[in-house]
VEXSE-578112 format. One record per residue (C-alpha): residue number from 1; z, x, y; chain. Coordinates in steps of 0.25 Angstrom, whole numbers. Layout:
@keba=NUM	c3=Z	c1=X	c2=Y	fike=A
...
***
This chain:
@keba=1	c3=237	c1=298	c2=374	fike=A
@keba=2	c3=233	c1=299	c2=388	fike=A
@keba=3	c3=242	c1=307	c2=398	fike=A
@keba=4	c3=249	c1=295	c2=406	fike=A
@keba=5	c3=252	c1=291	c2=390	fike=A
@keba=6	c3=258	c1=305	c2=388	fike=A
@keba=7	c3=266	c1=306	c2=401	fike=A
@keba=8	c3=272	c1=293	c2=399	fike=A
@keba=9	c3=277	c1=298	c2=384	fike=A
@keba=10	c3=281	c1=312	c2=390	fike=A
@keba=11	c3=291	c1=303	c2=400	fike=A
@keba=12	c3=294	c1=293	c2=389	fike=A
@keba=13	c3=299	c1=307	c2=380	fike=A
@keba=14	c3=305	c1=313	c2=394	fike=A
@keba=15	c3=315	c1=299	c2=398	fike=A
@keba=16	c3=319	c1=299	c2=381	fike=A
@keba=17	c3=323	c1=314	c2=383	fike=A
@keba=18	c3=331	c1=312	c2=395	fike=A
@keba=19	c3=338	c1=300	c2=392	fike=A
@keba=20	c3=343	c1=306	c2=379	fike=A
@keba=21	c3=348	c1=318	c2=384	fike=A
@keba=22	c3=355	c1=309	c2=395	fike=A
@keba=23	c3=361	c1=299	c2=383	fike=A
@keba=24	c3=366	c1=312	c2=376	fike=A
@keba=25	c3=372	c1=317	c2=387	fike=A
@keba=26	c3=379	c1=305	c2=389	fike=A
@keba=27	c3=382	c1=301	c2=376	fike=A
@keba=28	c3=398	c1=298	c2=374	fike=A
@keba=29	c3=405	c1=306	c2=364	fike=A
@keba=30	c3=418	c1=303	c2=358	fike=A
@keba=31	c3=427	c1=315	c2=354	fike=A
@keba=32	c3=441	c1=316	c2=348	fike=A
@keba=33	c3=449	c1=327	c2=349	fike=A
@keba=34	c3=459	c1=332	c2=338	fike=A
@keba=35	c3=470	c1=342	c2=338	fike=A
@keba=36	c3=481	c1=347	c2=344	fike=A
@keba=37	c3=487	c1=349	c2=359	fike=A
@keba=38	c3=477	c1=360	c2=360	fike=A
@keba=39	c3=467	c1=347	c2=361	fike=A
@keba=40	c3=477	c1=338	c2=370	fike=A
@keba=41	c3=482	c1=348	c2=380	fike=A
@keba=42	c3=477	c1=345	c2=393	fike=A
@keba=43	c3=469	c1=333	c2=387	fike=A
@keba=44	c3=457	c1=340	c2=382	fike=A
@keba=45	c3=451	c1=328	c2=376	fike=A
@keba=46	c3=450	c1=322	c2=390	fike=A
@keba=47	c3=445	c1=336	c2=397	fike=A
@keba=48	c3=434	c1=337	c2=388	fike=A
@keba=49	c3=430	c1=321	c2=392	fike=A
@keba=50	c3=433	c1=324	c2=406	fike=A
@keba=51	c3=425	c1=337	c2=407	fike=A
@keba=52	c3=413	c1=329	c2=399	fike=A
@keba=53	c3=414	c1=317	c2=409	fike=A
@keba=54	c3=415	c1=327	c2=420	fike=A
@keba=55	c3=399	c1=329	c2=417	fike=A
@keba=56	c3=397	c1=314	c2=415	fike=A
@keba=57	c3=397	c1=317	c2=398	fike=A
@keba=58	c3=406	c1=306	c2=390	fike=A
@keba=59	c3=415	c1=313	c2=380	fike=A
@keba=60	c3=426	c1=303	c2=376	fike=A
@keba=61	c3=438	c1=309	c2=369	fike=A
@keba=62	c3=449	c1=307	c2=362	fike=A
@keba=63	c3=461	c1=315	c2=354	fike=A
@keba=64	c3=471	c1=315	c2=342	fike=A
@keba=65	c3=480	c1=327	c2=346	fike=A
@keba=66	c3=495	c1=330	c2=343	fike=A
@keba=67	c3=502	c1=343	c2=346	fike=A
@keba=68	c3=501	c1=354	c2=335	fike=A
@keba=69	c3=493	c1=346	c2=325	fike=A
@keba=70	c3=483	c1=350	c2=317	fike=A
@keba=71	c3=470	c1=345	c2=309	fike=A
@keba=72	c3=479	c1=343	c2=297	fike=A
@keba=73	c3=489	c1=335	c2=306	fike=A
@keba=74	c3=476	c1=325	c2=312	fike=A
@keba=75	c3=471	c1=322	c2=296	fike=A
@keba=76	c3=484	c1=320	c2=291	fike=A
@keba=77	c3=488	c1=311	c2=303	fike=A
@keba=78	c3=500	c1=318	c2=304	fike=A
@keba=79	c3=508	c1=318	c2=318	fike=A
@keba=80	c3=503	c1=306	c2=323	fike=A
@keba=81	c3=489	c1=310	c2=324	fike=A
@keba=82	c3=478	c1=298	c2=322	fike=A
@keba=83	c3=465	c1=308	c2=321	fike=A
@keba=84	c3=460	c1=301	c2=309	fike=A
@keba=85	c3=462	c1=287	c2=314	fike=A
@keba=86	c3=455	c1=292	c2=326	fike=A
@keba=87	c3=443	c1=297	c2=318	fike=A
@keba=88	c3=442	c1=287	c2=309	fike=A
@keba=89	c3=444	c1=275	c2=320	fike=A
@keba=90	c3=434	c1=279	c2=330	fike=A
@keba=91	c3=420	c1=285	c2=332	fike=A
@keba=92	c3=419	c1=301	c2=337	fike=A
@keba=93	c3=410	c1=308	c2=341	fike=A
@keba=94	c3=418	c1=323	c2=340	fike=A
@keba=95	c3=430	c1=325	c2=335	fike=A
@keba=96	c3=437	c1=340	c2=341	fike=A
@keba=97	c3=447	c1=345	c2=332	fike=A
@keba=98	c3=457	c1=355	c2=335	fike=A
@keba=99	c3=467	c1=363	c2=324	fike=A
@keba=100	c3=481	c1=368	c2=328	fike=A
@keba=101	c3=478	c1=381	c2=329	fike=A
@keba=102	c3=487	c1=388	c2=319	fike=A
@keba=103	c3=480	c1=380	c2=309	fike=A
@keba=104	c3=469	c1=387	c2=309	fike=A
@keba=105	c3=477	c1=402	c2=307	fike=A
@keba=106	c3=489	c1=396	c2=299	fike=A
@keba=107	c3=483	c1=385	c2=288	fike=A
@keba=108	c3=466	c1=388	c2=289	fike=A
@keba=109	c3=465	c1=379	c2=278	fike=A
@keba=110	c3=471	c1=368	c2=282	fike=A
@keba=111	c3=463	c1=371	c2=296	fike=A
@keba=112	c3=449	c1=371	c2=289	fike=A
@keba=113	c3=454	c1=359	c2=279	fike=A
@keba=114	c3=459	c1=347	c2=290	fike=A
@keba=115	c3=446	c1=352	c2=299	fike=A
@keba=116	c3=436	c1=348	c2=287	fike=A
@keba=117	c3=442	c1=335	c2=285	fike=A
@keba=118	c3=441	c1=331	c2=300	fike=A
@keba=119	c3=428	c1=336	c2=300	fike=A
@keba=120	c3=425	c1=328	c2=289	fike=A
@keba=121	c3=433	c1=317	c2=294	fike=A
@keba=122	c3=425	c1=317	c2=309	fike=A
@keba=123	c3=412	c1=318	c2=303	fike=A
@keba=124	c3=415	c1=308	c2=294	fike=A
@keba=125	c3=417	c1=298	c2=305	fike=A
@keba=126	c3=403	c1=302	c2=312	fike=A
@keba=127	c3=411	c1=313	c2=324	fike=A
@keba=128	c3=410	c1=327	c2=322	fike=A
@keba=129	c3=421	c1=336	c2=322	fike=A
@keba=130	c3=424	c1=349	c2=332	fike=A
@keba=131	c3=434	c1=357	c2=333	fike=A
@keba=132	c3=443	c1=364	c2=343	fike=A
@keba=133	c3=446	c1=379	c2=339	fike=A
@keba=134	c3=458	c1=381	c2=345	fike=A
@keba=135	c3=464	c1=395	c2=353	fike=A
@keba=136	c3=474	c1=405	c2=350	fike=A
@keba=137	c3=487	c1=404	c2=356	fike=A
@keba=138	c3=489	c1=410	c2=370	fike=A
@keba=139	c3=500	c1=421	c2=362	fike=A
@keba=140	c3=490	c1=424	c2=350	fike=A
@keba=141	c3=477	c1=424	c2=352	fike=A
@keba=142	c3=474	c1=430	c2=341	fike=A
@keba=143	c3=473	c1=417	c2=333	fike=A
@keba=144	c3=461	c1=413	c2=338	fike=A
@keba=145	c3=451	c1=421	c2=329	fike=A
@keba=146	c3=457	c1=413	c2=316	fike=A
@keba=147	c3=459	c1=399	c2=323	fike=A
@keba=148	c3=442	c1=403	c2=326	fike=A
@keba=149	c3=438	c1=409	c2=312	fike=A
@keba=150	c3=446	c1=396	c2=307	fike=A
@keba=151	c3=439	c1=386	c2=316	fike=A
@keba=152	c3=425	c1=392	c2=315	fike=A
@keba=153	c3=426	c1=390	c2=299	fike=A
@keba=154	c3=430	c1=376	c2=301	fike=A
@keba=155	c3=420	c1=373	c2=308	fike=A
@keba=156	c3=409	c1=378	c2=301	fike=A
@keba=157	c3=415	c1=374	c2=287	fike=A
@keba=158	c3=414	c1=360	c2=295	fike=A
@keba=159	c3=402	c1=362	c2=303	fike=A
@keba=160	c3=409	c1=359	c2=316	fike=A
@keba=161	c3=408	c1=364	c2=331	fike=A
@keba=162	c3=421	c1=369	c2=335	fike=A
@keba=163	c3=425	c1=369	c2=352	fike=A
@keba=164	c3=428	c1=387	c2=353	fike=A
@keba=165	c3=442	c1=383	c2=360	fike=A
@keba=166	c3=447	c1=395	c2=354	fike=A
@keba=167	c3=436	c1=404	c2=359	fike=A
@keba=168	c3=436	c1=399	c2=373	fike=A
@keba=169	c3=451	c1=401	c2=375	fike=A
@keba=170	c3=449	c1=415	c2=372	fike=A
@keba=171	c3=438	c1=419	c2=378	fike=A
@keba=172	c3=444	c1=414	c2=392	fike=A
@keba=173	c3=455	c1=420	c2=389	fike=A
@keba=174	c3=448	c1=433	c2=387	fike=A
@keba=175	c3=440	c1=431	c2=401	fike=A
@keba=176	c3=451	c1=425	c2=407	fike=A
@keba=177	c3=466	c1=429	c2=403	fike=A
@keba=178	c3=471	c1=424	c2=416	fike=A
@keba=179	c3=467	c1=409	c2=414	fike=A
@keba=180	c3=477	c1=402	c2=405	fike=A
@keba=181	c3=471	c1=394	c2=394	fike=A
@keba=182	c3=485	c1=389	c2=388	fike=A
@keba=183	c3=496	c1=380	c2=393	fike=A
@keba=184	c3=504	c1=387	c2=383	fike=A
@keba=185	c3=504	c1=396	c2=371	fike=A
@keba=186	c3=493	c1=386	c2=365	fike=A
@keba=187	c3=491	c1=376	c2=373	fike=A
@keba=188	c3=480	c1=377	c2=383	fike=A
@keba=189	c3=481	c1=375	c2=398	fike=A
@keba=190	c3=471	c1=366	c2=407	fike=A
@keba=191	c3=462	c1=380	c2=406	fike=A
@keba=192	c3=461	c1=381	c2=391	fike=A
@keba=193	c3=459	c1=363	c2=391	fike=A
@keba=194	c3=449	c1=365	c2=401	fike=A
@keba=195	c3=441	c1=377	c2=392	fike=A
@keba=196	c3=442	c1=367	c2=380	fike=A
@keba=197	c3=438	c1=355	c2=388	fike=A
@keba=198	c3=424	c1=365	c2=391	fike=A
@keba=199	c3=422	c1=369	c2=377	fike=A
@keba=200	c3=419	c1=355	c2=374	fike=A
@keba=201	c3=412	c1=350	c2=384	fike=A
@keba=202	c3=401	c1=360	c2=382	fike=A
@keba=203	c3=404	c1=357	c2=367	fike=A
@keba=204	c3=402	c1=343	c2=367	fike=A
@keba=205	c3=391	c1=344	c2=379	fike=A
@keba=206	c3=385	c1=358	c2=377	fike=A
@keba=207	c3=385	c1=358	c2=392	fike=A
@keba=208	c3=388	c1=368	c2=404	fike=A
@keba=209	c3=403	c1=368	c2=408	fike=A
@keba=210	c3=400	c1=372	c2=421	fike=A
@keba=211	c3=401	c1=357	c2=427	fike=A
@keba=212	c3=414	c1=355	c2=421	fike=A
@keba=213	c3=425	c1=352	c2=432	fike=A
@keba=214	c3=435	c1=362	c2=435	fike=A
@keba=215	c3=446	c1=350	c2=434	fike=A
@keba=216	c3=445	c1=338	c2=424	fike=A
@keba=217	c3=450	c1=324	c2=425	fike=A
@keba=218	c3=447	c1=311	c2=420	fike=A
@keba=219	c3=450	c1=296	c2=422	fike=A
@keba=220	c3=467	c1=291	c2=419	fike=A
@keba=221	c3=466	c1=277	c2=413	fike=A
@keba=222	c3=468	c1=274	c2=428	fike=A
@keba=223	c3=454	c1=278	c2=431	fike=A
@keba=224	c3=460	c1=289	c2=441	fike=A
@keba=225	c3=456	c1=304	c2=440	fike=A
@keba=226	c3=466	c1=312	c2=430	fike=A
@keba=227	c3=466	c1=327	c2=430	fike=A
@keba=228	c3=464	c1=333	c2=416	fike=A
@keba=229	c3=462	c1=349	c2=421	fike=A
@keba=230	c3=465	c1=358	c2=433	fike=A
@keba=231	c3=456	c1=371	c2=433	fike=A
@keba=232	c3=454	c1=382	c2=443	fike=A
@keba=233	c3=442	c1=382	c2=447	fike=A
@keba=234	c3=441	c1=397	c2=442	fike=A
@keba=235	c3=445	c1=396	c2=429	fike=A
@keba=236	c3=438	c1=382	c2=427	fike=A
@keba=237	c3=424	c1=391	c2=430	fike=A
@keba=238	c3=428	c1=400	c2=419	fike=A
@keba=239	c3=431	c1=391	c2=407	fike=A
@keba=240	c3=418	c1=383	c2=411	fike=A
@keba=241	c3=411	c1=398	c2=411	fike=A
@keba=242	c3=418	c1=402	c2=400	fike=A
@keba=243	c3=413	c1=389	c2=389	fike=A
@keba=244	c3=399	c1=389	c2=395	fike=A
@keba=245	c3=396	c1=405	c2=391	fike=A
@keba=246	c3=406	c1=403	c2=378	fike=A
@keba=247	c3=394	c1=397	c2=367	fike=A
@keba=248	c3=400	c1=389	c2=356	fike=A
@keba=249	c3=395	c1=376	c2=349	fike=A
@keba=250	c3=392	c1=364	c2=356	fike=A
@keba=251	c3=385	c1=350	c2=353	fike=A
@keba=252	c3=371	c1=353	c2=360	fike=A
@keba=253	c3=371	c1=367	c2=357	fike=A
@keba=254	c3=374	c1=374	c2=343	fike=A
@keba=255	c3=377	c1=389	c2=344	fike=A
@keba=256	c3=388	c1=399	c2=339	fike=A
@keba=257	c3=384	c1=409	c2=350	fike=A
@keba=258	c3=394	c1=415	c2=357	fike=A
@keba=259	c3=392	c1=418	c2=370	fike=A
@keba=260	c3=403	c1=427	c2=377	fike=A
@keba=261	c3=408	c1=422	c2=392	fike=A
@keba=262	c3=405	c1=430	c2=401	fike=A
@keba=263	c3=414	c1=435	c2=412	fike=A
***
């Protein structure tokens, strides 16, 4: 092979390279989310798209929530929830699942049990299923090491990543008492929506936080700017701090190391 031969197939191998990073990067995912109004408060199904679309990434989502269900409530289709319909009706690339939170300290059975079957279920239909751990309420936080234990042995019993929502909201709080991650006893405020919005967009893109936008908005059906989340400057620079030195599972990179913010 002569050299002009040889630096023709280096740039052939080059142009390959780059375009397929450039497709994968632009690749559009679908991902529904499943839960509870720990999922729909302050729309985090649409923060998580808009923080994605904020970085010119396509990540379309959806949701099947209803207040104070649980995975046993979705299979069953009990209190008007469609998540099965939804599952077996249209294509998904991730499905995020998230427990009520008692069920994972009061009926761990029944936790573990409806968690297999909608894995089963999601990969059944060609998605791959993730799930949420959820946090502690603000007056107990001492549920959070069995609502952790409980979600770690789901998913290695499933072989599934889960999002360390959990985690993340007390570890801010441990930094930052001051900044008010819940609207109420359980809920969370724009600040904890905001947090969990990070979490999975470094999930889904394996990417620095840093660019995220201190506020997010999308596009009303109207095509006119709509306001999903406010943010101090200040704290907006903490939480995106705080998820890019806390390590957990993402799609591009697979490590259980734990990494602790600094301060």
């Amino acid at each position: 092979m002569d050299l002009k031969s040889l630096k023709f197939g280096l740039l052939s191998m080059l142009f390959l390279l780059i375009s397929s990073s450039f497709t994968a990067q632009n690749k559009k995912i679908r991902v529904l989310f499943v839960g509870n109004s720990f999922t729909y408060y302050n729309n985090l199904p649409q923060v998580v798209a808009a923080m994605a679309k904020s970085q010119d990434i396509i990540i379309e989502t959806k949701h099947s929530t209803v207040g104070g269900s649980s995975l046993e409530n979705h299979w069953k289709s009990e209190r008007g929830t469609q998540t099965r319909i939804m599952i077996e009706l249209e294509k998904w690339d991730y499905i995020v699942f998230n427990n009520h939170s008692l069920s994972a300290i009061n009926n761990a059975q029944n936790f573990i049990d409806y968690g297999k079957k909608f894995a089963e279920l999601t990969r059944s239909k060609g998605a791959e299923p993730i799930f949420m751990m959820t946090w502690a309420y603000k007056s107990n936080p001492l549920m959070l090491p069995e609502i952790e234990k409980m979600y770690k042995t789901l998913c290695e019993q499933t072989k599934t990543d889960y999002i360390p929502g959990g985690p993340l909201f007390a570890s801010s709080i441990n930094y930052r008492p001051d900044l008010e991650l819940f609207h109420d006893n359980i809920h969370p405020s724009p600040n904890g929506t905001y947090l969990l919005g990070l979490a999975f967009f470094k999930y889904f893109t394996g990417k620095n936080v840093n660019p995220i936008p201190t506020n997010i908005t999308t596009l009303d059906t109207n095509g006119q700017l709509l306001y999903l989340i406010f943010m101090n400057d200040l704290d907006a620079y903490f939480l995106r701090q705080l998820v890019n030195e806390f390590s957990f599972k993402t799609l591009t990179l697979k490590t259980e190391q734990v990494i602790t913010p600094k301060k």
